[in-house]
C-alpha positions in Angstrom: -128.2 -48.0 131.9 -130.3 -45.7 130.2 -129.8 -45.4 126.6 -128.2 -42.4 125.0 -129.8 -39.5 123.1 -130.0 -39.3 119.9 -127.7 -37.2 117.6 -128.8 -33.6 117.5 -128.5 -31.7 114.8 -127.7 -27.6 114.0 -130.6 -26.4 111.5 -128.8 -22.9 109.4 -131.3 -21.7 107.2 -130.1 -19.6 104.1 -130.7 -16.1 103.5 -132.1 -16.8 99.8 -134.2 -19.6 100.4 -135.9 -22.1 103.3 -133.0 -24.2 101.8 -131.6 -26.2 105.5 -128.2 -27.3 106.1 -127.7 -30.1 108.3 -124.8 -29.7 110.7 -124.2 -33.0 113.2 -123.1 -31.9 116.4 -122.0 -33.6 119.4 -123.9 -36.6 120.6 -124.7 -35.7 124.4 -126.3 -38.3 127.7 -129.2 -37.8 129.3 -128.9 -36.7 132.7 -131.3 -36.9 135.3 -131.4 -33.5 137.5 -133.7 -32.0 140.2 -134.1 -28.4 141.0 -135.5 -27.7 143.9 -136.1 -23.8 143.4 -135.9 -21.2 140.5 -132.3 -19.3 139.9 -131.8 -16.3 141.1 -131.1 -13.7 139.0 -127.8 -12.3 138.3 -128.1 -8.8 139.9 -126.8 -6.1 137.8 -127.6 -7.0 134.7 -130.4 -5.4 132.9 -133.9 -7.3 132.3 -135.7 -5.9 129.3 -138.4 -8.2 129.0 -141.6 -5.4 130.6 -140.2 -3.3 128.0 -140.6 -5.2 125.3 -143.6 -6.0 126.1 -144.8 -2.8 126.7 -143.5 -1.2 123.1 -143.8 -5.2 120.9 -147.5 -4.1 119.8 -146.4 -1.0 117.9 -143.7 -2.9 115.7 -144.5 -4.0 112.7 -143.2 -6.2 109.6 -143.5 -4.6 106.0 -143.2 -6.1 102.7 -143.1 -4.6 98.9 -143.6 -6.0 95.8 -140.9 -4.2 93.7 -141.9 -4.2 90.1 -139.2 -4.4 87.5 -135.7 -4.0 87.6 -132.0 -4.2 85.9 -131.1 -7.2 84.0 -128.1 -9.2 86.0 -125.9 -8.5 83.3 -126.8 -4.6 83.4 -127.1 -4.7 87.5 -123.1 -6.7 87.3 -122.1 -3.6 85.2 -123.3 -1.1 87.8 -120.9 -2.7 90.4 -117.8 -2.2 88.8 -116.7 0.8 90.7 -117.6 -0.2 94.3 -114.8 -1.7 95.9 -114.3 -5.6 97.0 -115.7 -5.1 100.6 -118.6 -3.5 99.5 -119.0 -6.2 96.8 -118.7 -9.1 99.5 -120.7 -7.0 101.7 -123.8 -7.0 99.4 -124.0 -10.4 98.4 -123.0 -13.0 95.6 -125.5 -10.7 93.2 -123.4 -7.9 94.0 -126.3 -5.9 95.6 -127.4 -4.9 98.9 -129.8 -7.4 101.2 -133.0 -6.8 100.1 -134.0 -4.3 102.9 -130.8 -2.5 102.1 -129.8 0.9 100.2 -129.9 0.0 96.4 -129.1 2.9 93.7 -129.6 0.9 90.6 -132.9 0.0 89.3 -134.1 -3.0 91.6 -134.6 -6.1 90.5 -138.4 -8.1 90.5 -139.6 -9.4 93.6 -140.6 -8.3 97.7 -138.8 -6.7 99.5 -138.8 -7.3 103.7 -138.3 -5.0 106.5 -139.8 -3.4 109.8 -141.2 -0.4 111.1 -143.5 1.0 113.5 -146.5 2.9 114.4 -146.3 6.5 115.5 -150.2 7.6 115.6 -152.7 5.6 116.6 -155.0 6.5 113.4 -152.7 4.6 111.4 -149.1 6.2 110.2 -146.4 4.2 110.3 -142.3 4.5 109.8 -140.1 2.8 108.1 -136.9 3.1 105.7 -137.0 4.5 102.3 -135.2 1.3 101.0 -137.6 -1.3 101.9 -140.4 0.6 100.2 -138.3 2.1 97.1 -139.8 1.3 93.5 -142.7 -0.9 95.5 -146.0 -1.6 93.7 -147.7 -2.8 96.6 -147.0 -2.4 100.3 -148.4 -4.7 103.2 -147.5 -4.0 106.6 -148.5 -6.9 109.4 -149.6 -6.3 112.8 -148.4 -8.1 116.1 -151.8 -9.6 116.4 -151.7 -11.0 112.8 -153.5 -8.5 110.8 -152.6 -7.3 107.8 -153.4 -4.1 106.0 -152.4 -2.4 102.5 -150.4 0.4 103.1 -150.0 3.9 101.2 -146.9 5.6 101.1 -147.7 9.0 101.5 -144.2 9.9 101.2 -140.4 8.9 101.0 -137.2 10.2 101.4 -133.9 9.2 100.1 -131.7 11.4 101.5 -132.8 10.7 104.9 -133.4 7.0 104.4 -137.2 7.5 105.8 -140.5 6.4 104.2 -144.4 7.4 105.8 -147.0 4.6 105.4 -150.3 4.7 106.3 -152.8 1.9 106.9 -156.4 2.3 107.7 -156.9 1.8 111.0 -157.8 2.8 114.2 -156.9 2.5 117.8 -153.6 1.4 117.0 -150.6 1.1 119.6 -148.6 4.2 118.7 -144.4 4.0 120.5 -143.2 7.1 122.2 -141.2 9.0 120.8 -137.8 10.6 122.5 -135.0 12.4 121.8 -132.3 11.6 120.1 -130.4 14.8 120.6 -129.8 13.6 123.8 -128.1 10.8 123.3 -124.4 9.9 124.7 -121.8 6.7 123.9 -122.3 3.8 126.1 -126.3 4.3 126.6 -128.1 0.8 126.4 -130.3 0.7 123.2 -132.8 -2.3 122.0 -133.6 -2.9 118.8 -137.4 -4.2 117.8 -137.5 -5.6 114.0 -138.1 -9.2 111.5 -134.6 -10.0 110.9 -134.6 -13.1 108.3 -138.3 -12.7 108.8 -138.2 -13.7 112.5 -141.2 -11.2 113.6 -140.4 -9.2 116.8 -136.9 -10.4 117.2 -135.0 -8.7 120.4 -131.4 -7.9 120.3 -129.9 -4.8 122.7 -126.5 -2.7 123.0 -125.0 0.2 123.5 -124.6 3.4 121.7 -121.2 3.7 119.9 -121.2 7.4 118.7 -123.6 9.6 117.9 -123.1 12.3 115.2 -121.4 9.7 112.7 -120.9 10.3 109.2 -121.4 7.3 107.2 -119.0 7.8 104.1 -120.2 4.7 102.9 -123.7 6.4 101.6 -125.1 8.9 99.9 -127.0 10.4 103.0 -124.7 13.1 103.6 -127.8 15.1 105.4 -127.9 12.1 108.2 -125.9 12.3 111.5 -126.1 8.9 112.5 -126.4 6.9 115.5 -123.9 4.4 115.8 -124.6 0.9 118.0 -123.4 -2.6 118.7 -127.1 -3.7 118.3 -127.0 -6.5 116.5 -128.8 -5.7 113.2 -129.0 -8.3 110.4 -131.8 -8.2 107.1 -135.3 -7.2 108.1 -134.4 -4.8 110.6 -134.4 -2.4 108.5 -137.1 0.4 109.4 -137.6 -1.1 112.6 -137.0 1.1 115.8 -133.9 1.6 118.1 -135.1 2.0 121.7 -133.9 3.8 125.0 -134.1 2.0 128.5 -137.2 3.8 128.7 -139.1 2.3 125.7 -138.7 5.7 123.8 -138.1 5.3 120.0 -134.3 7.1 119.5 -133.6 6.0 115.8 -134.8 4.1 112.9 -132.4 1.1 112.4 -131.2 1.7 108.8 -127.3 -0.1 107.6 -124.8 -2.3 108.5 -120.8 -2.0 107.4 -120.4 -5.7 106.9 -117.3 -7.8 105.5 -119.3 -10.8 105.2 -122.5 -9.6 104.4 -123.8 -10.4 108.1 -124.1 -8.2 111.8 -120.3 -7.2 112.9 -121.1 -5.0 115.7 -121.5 -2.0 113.4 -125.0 -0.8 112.8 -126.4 2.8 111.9 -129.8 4.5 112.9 -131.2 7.7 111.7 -131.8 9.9 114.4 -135.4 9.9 115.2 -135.7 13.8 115.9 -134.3 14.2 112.2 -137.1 11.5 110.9 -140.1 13.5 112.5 -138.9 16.3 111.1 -139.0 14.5 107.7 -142.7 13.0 108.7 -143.8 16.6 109.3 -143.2 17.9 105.3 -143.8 14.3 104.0 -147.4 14.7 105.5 -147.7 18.1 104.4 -146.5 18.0 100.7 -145.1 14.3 100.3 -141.6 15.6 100.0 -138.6 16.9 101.9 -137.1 20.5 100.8 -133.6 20.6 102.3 -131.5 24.6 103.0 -128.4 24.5 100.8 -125.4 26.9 101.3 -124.4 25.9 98.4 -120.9 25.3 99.0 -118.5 22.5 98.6 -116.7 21.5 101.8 -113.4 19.1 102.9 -111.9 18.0 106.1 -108.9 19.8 107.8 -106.2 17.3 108.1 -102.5 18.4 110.7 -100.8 19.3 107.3 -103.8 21.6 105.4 -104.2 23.5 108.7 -99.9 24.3 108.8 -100.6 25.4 105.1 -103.6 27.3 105.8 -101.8 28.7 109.4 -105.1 27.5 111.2 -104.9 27.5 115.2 -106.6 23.8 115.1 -107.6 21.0 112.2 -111.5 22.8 113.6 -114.3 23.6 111.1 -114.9 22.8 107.8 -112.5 24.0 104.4 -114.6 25.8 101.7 -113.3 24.8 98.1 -116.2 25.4 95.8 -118.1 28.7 96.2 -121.5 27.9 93.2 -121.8 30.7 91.1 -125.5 32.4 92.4 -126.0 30.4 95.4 -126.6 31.6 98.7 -123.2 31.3 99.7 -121.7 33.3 96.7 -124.3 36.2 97.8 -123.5 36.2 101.1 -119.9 37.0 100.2 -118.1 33.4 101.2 -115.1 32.6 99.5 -112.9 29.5 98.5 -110.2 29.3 101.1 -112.7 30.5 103.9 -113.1 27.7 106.8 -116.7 27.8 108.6 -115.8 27.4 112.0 -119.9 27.8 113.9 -123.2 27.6 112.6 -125.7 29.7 114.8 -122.8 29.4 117.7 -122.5 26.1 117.7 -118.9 24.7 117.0 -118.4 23.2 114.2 -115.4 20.3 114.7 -115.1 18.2 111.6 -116.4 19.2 108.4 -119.0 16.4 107.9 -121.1 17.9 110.9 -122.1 20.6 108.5 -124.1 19.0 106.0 -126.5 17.6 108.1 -127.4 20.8 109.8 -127.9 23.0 107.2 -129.5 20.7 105.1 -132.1 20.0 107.9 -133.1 23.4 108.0 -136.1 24.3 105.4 -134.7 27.0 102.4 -135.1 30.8 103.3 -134.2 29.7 107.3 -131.3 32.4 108.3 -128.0 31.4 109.4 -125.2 32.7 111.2 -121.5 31.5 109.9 -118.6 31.7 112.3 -115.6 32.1 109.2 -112.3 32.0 110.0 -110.7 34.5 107.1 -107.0 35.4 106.6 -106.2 34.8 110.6 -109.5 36.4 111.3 -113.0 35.3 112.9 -116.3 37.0 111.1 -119.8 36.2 111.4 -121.8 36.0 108.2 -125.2 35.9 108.0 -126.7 33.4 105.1 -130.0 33.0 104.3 -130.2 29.3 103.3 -131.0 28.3 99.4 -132.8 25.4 98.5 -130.9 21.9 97.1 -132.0 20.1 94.5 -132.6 16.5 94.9 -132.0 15.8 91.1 -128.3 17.1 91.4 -125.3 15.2 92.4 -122.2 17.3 93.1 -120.8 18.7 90.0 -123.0 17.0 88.2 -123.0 20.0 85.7 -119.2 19.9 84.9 -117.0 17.7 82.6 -113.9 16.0 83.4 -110.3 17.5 82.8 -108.2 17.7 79.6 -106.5 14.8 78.5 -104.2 15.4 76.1 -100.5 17.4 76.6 -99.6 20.3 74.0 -96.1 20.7 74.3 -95.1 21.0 78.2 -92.1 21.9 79.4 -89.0 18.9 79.8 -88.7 19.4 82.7 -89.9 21.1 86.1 -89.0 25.1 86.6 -90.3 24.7 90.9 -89.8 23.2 94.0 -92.6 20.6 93.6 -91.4 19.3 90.4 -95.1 20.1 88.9 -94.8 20.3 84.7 -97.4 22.8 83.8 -99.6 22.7 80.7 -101.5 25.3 79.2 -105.3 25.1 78.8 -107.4 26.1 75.8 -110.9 27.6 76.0 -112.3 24.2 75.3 -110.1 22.7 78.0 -111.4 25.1 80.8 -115.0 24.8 79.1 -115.0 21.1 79.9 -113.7 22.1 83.1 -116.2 24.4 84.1 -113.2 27.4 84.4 -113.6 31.1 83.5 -110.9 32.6 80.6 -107.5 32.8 82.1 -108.1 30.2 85.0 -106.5 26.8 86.0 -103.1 25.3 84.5 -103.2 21.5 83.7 -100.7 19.3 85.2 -99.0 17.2 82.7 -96.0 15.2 84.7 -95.0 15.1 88.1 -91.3 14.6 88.7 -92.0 15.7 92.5 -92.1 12.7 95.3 -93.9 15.2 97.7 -96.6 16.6 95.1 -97.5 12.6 94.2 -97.6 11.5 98.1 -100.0 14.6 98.6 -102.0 13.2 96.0 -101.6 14.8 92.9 -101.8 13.6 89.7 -101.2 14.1 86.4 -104.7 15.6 84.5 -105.1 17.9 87.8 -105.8 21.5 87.2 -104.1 23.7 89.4 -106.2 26.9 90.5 -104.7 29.0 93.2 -101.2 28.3 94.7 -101.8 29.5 98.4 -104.0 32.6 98.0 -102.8 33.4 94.1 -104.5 32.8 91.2 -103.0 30.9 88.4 -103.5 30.7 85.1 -100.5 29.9 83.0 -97.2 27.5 83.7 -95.3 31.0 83.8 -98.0 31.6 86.5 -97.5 28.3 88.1 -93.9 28.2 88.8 -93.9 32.1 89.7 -96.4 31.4 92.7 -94.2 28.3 93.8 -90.6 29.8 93.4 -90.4 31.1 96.8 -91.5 27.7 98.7 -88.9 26.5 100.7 -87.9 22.5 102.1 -89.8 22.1 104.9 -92.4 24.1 103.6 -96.1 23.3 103.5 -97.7 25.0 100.6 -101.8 24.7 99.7 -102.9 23.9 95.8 -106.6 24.5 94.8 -107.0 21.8 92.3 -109.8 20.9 90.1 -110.3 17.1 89.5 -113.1 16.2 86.8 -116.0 17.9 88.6 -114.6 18.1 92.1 -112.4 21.3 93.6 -110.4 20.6 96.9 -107.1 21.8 98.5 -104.1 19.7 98.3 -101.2 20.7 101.1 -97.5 19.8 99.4 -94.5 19.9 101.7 -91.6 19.5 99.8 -88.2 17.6 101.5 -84.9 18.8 102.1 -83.8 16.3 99.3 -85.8 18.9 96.5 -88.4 16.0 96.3 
């Protein structure tokens, strides 16, 4: 009898260290087996292996030394407004892997990603948040060389960073096009996950056009996949069945901190078009309408009598922007951009703010029942300001409301004082604070005390007189559309109060 093997073992390596974790596993037999001839292969299923051969030279590893950083305690304090997922998601440290998005300062040590070259004289791609506060950049070859790398520019909207190594001769990917992308494709992804140089893992596109609400890249339509995508990927490049570089792997949505089937890629026709200005001046200018936008939800479009929930719901107009000279106006909903439909509100951004400032735009705006082109020539956005950065929150303190509600929402009105509709932001005369709700309908809608109400359906308001004037007529059943100012932000709010009076 022959002896038995001996007990294997399962080797898990850690993320933070080469710290291994012995896991005993089933003892197993040896078993003596001839084959007399190779498988054949399963027909059907696809073989990627020429492929990757074909593209594996042009991938590469990248690694920053990030200088300097947030203390733990001062990093901790950061995190107190991102939710537990998010939390769990970026680690016990409370912060993204280290080759993923990070808005705080960055703490001491190297950073590890991918990329890949796109010129044979030596430029290479990657994300903007593997090379992001780096001292010193190294990118490795598949044949083992290394090379110091210069950033000649990066980009954190877009998530895209230019390196450039000297060198010559190099093995430059194709690119293709990304535009022509549709769900259920097959894409491969190329990349060091866990530092595992030219690791292989494949899938399918998911969706294409996705707005990731989890970031601040509000300018990236992005490429949703099942490709498993894990730390290190990042930068590396998402593939067609044809070798042709569609996306730059970028994020995860992660409970556990790990791959769950949801991975996101920047288009790659958005990140040549990045590559082209960051060559040229080592930034990206982006067109601004300058405009603040929100979804159309069933209810808003009853209260707004829209045909569809199509296009996206202007709230803000900025005061001297190219929107506010081009005559748009809160309330109006942008239904086409250059004749192309607009669906959901978040396919906006991204085109406008792809286009380079002075570019001319035509607006399909659905106005008071009625469609009218608008032309816009495009302003430029500042990267240094957030939205509403400008503007302070809303008043706090009541002066003497009323006891009790005087309309059919059950809103208690409170009168603002210029330094009230200062901190606001407001003009003389506009907004009435919200001091109580006794409404069940106005608080499910999402209304709160603090709110400033601005327009009740297409009427200004400016006063509690004003206030309950404007809501008097609304009727059970009802759906009725508040413009509300909340701390910086301005959005529409559709109430429909029940037959009960709540």
């Amino acid at each position: 009898m022959k002896a038995p093997l001996q007990a294997a073992a399962l080797i898990v390596l850690t993320a933070a260290a080469t710290t291994a974790v012995v896991l005993p596993v089933a003892t197993a037999t040896a078993q003596q087996s001839t084959v007399s001839s190779a498988p054949t292969p399963v027909a059907g299923l696809p073989d990627f292996s020429q492929l990757v051969e074909q593209v594996g030279p042009g991938v590469v590893s990248v690694s920053a030394e990030i200088g300097g950083g947030a203390s733990p305690r001062s990093r901790a304090a950061q995190q107190q407004d991102i939710p537990e997922i998010f939390r769990r998601f970026f680690g016990p440290d409370g912060f993204p892997f280290p080759d993923m998005p990070d808005r705080g300062a960055r703490p001491r040590g190297e950073s590890m990603g991918s990329g890949f070259i796109i010129s044979s004289d030596g430029y290479v791609l990657t994300n903007h948040h593997v090379v992001d506060g780096a001292s010193e950049v190294k990118v490795k070859l598949s044949d083992g060389r290394e090379f110091k790398a210069k950033v000649v520019g990066s980009d954190e909207q877009s998530d895209v960073a230019l390196l450039k190594i000297d060198a010559k001769g190099l093995p430059a990917l194709r690119i293709g096009n990304s535009d022509a992308l549709k769900p259920g494709q097959w894409a491969i992804a190329i990349g060091s996950p866990f530092g595992l140089d030219h690791s292989v893992t494949a899938g399918i596109i998911s969706a294409v056009g996705r707005n990731n609400r989890f970031t601040q890249q509000q300018y990236v339509p992005f490429i949703q996949t099942d490709v498993a995508i894990n730390q290190g990927n990042s930068g590396g490049p998402l593939l067609n069945a044809h070798g042709e570089v569609i996306g730059i792997n970028s994020q995860i949505f992660s409970n556990s901190g790990g791959y769950m089937g949801v991975s996101f890629a920047i288009p790659i026709d958005l990140a040549m078009g990045a590559v082209k200005q960051l060559k040229e001046t080592g930034k990206v200018r982006r067109g601004m309408i300058g405009v603040t936008l929100q979804e159309i939800d069933a209810e808003t479009a009853r209260g707004l009598g829209l045909p569809d929930t199509h296009g996206a719901l202007v709230n803000d107009v900025t005061p001297g922007s190219a929107g506010e000279k081009a005559g748009l106006r809160v309330g109006d909903v942008i239904r086409s951009i250059d004749g192309n439909d607009i669906r959901q509100w978040s396919e906006l951004p991204p085109i406008v703010g792809n286009k380079t400032p002075g570019t001319k735009v035509e607006l399909g705006v659905l106005r008071d029942g009625k469609t009218r082109s608008i032309p816009v020539t495009l302003g430029e956005l500042d990267p240094g300001l957030l939205p509403g950065a400008s503007r302070q929150s809303a008043p706090g303190g009541a002066r003497g409301p009323a006891d009790a509600s005087a309309n059919p929402l059950g809103l208690v009105g409170q009168e603002l004082d210029a330094d009230d509709r200062r901190q606001a932001g407001l003009e003389s005369g506009e907004g009435v604070g919200i001091a109580r709700i006794d409404g069940a309908a106005a608080r499910e809608a999402g209304l709160a005390p603090g709110d400033i109400v601005l327009r009740v359906g297409g009427t200004t308001v400016g006063s509690v007189q004003a206030l309950d004037r404007a809501l008097a007529g609304v009727k059970p059943g009802q759906t009725v559309m508040l413009l509300v100012r909340r701390g910086s932000m301005t959005r529409f709010f559709a109430v429909t109060p029940r037959a009960d009076g709540n």
